[in-house]
VEXVOTI-632049 format. One record per residue (C-alpha): x, y, z; residue number from 1. Coordinates in steps of 0.02 Angstrom, whole numbers, plus 50000, padded with zeros to 5 digits. Example, Ala and Ser with C-alpha at 12.3 -4.5 7.8 and 13.67 -1.06 7.14 Angstrom:
BEGIN
<fivex u="50615" v="49775" w="50390" nr="1"/>
<fivex u="50684" v="49947" w="50357" nr="2"/>
END
This chain:
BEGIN
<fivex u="48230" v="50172" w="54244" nr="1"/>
<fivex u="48192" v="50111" w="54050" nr="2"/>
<fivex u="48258" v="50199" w="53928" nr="3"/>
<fivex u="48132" v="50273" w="53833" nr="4"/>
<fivex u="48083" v="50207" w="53637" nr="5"/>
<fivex u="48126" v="50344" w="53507" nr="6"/>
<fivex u="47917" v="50343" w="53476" nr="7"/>
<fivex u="47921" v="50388" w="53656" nr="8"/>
<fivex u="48023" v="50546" w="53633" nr="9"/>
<fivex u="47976" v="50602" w="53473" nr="10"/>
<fivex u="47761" v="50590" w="53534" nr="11"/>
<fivex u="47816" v="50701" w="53668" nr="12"/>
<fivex u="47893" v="50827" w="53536" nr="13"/>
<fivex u="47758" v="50816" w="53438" nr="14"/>
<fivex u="47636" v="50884" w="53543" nr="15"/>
<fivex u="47765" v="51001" w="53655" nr="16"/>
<fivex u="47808" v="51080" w="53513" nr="17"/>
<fivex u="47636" v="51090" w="53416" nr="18"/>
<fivex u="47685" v="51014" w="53250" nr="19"/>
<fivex u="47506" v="50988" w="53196" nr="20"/>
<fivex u="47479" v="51166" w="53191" nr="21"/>
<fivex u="47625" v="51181" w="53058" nr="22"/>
<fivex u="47527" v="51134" w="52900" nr="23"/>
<fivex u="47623" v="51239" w="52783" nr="24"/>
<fivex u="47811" v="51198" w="52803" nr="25"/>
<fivex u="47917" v="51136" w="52693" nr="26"/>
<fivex u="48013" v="50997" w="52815" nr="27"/>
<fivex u="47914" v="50840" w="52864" nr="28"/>
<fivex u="47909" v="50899" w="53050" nr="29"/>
<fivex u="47928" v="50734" w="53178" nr="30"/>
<fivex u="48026" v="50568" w="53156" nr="31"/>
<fivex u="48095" v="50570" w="52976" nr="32"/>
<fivex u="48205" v="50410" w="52995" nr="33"/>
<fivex u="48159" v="50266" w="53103" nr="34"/>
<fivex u="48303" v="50146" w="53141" nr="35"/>
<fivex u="48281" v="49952" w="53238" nr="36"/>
<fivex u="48372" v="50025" w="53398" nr="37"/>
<fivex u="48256" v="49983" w="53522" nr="38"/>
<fivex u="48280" v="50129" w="53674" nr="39"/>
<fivex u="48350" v="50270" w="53671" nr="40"/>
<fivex u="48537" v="50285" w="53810" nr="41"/>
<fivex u="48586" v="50448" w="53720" nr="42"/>
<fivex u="48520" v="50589" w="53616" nr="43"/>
<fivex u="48633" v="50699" w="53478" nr="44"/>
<fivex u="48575" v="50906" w="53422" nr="45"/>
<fivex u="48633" v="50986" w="53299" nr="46"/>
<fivex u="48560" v="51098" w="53185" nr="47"/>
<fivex u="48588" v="51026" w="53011" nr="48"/>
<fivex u="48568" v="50833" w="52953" nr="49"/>
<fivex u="48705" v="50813" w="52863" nr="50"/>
<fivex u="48824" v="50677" w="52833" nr="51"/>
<fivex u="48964" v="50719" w="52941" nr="52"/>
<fivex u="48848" v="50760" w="53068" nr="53"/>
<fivex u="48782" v="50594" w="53060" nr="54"/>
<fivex u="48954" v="50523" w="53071" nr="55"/>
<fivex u="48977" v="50616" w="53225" nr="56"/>
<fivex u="48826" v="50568" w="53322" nr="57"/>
<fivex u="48862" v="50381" w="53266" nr="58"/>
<fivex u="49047" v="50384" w="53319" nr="59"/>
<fivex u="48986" v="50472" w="53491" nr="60"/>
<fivex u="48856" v="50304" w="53509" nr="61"/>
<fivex u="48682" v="50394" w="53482" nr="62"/>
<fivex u="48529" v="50325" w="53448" nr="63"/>
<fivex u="48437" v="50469" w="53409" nr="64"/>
<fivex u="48488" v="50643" w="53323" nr="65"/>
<fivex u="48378" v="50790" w="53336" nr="66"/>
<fivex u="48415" v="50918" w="53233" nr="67"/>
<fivex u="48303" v="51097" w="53141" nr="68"/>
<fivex u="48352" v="51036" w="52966" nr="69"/>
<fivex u="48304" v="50876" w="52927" nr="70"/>
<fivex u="48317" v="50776" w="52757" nr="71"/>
<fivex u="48146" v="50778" w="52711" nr="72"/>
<fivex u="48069" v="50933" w="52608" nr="73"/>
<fivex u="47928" v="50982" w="52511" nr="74"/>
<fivex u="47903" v="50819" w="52397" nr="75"/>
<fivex u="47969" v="50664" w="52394" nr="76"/>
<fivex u="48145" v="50632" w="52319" nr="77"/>
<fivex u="48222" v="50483" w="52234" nr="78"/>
<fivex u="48348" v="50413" w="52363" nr="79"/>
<fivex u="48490" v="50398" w="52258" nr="80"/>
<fivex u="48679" v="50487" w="52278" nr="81"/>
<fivex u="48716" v="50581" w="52443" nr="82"/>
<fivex u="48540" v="50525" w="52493" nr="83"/>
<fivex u="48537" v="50364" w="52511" nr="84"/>
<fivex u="48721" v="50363" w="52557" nr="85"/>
<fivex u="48634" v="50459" w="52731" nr="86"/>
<fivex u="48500" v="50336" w="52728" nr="87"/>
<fivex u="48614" v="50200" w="52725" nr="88"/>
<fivex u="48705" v="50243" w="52855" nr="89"/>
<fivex u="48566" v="50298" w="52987" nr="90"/>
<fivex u="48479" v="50152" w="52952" nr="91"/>
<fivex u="48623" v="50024" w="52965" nr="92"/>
<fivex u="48705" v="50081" w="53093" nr="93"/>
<fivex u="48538" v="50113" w="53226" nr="94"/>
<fivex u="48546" v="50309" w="53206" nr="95"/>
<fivex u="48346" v="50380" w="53214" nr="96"/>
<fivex u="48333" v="50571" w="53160" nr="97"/>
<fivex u="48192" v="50669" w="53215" nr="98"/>
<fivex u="48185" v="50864" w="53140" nr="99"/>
<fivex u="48072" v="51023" w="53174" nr="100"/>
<fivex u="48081" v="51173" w="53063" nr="101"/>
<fivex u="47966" v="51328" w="53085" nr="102"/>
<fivex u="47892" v="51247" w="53264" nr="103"/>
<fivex u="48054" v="51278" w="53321" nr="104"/>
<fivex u="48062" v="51445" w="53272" nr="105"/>
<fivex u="47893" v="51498" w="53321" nr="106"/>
<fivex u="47890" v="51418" w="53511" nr="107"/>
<fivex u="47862" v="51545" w="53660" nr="108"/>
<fivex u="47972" v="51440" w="53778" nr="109"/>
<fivex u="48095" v="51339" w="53661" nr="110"/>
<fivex u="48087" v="51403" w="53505" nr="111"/>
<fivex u="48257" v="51494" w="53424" nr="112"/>
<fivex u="48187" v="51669" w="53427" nr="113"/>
<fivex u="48079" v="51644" w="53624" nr="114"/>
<fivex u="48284" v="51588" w="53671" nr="115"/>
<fivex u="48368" v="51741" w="53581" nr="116"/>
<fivex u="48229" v="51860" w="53673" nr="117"/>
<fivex u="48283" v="51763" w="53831" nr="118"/>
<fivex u="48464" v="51797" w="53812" nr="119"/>
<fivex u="48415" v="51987" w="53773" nr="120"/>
<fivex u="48300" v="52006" w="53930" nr="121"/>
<fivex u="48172" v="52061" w="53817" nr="122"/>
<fivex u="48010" v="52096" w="53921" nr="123"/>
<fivex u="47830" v="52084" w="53846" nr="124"/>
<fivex u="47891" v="51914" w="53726" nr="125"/>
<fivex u="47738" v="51871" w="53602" nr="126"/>
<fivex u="47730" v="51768" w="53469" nr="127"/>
<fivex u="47723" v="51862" w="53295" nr="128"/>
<fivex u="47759" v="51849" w="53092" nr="129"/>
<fivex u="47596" v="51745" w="53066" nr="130"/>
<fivex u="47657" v="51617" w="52915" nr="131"/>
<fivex u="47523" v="51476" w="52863" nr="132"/>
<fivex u="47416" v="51486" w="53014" nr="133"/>
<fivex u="47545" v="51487" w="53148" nr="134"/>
<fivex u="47699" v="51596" w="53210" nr="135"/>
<fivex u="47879" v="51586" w="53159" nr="136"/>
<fivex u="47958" v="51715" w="53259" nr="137"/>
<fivex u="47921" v="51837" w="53442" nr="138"/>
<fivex u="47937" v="52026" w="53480" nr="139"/>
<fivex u="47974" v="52093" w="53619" nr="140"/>
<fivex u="48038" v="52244" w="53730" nr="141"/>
<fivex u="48198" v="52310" w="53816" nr="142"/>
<fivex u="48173" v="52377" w="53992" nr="143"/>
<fivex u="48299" v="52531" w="53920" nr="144"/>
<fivex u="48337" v="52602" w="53749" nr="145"/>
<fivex u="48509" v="52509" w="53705" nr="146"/>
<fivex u="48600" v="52544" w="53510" nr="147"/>
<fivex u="48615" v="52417" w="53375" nr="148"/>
<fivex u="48793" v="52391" w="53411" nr="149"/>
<fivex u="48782" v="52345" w="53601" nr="150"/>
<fivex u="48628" v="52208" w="53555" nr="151"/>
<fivex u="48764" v="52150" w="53428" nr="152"/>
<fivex u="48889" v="52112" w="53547" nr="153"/>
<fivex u="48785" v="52033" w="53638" nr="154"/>
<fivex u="48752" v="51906" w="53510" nr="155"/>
<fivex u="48916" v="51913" w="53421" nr="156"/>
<fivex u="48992" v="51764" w="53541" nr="157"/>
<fivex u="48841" v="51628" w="53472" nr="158"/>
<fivex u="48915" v="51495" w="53394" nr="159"/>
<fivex u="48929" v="51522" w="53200" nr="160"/>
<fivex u="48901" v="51704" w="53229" nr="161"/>
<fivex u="48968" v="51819" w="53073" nr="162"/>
<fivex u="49113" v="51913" w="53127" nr="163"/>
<fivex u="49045" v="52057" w="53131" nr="164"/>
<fivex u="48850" v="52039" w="53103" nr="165"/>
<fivex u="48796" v="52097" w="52945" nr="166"/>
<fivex u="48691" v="52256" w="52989" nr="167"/>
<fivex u="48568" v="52368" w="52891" nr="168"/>
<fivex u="48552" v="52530" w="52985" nr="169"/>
<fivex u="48403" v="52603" w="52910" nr="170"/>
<fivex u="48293" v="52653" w="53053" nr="171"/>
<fivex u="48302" v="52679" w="53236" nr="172"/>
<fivex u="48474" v="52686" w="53306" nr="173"/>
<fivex u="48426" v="52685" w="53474" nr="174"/>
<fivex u="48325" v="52518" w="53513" nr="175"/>
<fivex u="48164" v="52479" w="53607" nr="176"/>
<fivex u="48052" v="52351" w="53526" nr="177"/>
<fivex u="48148" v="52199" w="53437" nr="178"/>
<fivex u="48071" v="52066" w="53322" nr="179"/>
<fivex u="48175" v="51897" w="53286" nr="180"/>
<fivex u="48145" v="51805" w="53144" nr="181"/>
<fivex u="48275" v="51672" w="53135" nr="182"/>
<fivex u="48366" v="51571" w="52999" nr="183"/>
<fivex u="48316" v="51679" w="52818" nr="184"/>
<fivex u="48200" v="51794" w="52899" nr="185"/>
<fivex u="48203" v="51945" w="52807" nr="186"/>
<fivex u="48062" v="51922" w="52713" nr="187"/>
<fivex u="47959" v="52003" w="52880" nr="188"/>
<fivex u="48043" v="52170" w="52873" nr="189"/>
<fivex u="47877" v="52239" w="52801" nr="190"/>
<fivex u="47781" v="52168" w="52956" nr="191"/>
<fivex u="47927" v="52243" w="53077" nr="192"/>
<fivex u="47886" v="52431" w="52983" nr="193"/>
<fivex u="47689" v="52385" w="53027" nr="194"/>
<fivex u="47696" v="52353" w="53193" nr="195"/>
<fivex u="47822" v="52501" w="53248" nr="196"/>
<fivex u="47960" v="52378" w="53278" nr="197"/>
<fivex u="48114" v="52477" w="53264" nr="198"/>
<fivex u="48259" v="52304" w="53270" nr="199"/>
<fivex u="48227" v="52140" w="53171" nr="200"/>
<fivex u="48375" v="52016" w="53203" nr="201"/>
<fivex u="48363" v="51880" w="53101" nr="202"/>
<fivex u="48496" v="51732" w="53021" nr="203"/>
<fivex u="48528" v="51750" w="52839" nr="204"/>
<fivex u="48522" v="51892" w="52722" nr="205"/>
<fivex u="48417" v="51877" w="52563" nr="206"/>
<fivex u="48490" v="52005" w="52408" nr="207"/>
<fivex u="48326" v="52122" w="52401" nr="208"/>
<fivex u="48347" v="52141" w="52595" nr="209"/>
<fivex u="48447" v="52284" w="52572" nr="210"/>
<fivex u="48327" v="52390" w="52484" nr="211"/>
<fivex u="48176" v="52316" w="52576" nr="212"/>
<fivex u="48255" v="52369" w="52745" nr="213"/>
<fivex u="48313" v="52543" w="52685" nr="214"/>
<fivex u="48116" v="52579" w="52593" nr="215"/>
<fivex u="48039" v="52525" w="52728" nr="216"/>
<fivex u="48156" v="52630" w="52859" nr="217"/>
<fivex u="48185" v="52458" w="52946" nr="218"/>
<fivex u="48343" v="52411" w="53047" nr="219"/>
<fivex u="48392" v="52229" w="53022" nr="220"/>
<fivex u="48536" v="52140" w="53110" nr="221"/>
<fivex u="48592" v="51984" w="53034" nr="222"/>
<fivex u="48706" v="51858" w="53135" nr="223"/>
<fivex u="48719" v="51718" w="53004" nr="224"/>
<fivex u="48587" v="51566" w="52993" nr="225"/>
<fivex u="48670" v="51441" w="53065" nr="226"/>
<fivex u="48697" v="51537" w="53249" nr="227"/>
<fivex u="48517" v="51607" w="53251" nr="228"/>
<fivex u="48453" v="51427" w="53237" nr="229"/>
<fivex u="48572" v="51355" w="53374" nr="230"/>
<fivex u="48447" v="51418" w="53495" nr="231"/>
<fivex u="48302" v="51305" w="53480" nr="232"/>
<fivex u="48394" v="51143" w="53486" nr="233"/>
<fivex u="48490" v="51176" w="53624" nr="234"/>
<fivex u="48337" v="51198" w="53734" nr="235"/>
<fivex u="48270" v="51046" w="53676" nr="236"/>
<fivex u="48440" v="50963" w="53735" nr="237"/>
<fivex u="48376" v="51050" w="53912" nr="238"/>
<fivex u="48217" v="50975" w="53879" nr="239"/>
<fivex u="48259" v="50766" w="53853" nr="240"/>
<fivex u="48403" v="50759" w="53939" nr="241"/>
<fivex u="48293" v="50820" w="54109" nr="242"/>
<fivex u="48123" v="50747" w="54062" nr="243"/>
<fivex u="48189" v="50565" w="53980" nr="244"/>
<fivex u="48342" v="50558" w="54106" nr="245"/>
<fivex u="48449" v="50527" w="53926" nr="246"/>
<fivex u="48634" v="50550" w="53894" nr="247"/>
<fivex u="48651" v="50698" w="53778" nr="248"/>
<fivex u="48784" v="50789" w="53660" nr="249"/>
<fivex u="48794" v="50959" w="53559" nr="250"/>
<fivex u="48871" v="50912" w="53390" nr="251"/>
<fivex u="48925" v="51095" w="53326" nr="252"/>
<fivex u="48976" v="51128" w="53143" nr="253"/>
<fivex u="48970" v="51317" w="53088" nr="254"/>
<fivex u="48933" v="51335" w="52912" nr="255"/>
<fivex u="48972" v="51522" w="52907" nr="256"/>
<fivex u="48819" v="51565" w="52823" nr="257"/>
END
């Protein structure tokens, strides 16, 4: 079998993962750094772009590194410093980088929150949190009421999970609808008090979450940015390594946040 072209594998991303309908994210969703190698034997994920990640996937021989957080945001940058240190060494050393941001967060079978709902054996999973035209998070349902602190143990052993969660106990106690917003997802704790959700679990805390959360009588379990965005990629690793017949490896570096 031929090893597929890194155009190959990032078309097929594009449309599994509906990029196009993604108009108003920050990251430059799709292939962000093209490099001459030719085909594609084997396939990093991680969740961040950064140097040492790049470092890794090189030393471990891949030709491709698929990651959430790409390099490319909002508008273009001078590639000086750090930069073009990165873009130096993807380039010269046959390392392509593909990234996908909120498409990742918002898909029903791959995305970060559709895999957290999976782990949690949510029933009823829908996409929800509307943001620019398209979804960024699900809801869902638990069969039976369970507390806060038993759907944070279950979590608590993701990679990069905070030790413990960060929780904001302001409303139910006793949980039957959850909404997952992951990475910094706070900022939907008003939609979670609209539509009767009584858990959001989200990544990272913003400051006026605290207040938001207790005025709108919302419970909010954090388990740190980094481990709610593990989720996505790893599915995609599912994904190419069973559909492209690739060599694949999980490059993991917690940031703690």
């Amino acid at each position: 079998m031929t090893n597929p072209s890194v155009r190959e594998i990032s078309s097929f991303l594009d449309t599994e993962l509906k990029h196009a309908d993604y108009t108003k994210d920050a990251s430059l969703n799709g292939l962000q750094i093209e490099s001459s190698a030719s085909s594609v034997q084997k396939i990093g994920f991680a969740v961040d772009a950064g140097l040492s990640v790049a470092q890794s996937a090189i030393e471990q021989r891949c030709q491709l590194l698929v990651v959430h957080h790409g390099v490319l945001w909002g508008e273009n940058a001078p590639i000086t410093g750090p930069w073009a240190r990165k873009l130096e060494l993807f380039l010269s050393r046959g390392l392509s980088l593909y990234a996908s941001h909120l498409p990742l967060d918002g898909h029903l079978v791959h995305g970060n929150a559709a895999q957290i709902a999976l782990l949690l054996c949510l029933s009823d999973v829908s996409q929800c949190f509307e943001y620019g035209g398209a979804h960024i998070g699900v809801r869902g349902s638990l069969s039976s009421p369970q507390s806060i602190d038993q759907i944070a143990a279950t979590l608590s052993s993701t990679e990069g999970a905070l030790q413990p969660p960060l929780l904001l106990p302001f409303g139910q106690r006793e949980i039957r609808s959850i909404g997952i917003a992951t990475g910094a997802g706070t900022g939907v704790i008003p939609d979670c008090a609209a539509l009767g959700i009584d858990l959001l679990i989200t990544g990272e805390p913003k400051q006026a979450a605290y207040h938001m959360a207790k005025e709108y009588e919302c419970s909010v379990l954090c388990i740190g940015h980094y481990a709610s965005e593990t989720f996505g990629i790893r599915a995609l690793e599912r994904v190419l390594a069973q559909r492209f017949n690739v060599q694949t490896v999980w490059i993991s570096e917690p940031t703690g946040i």
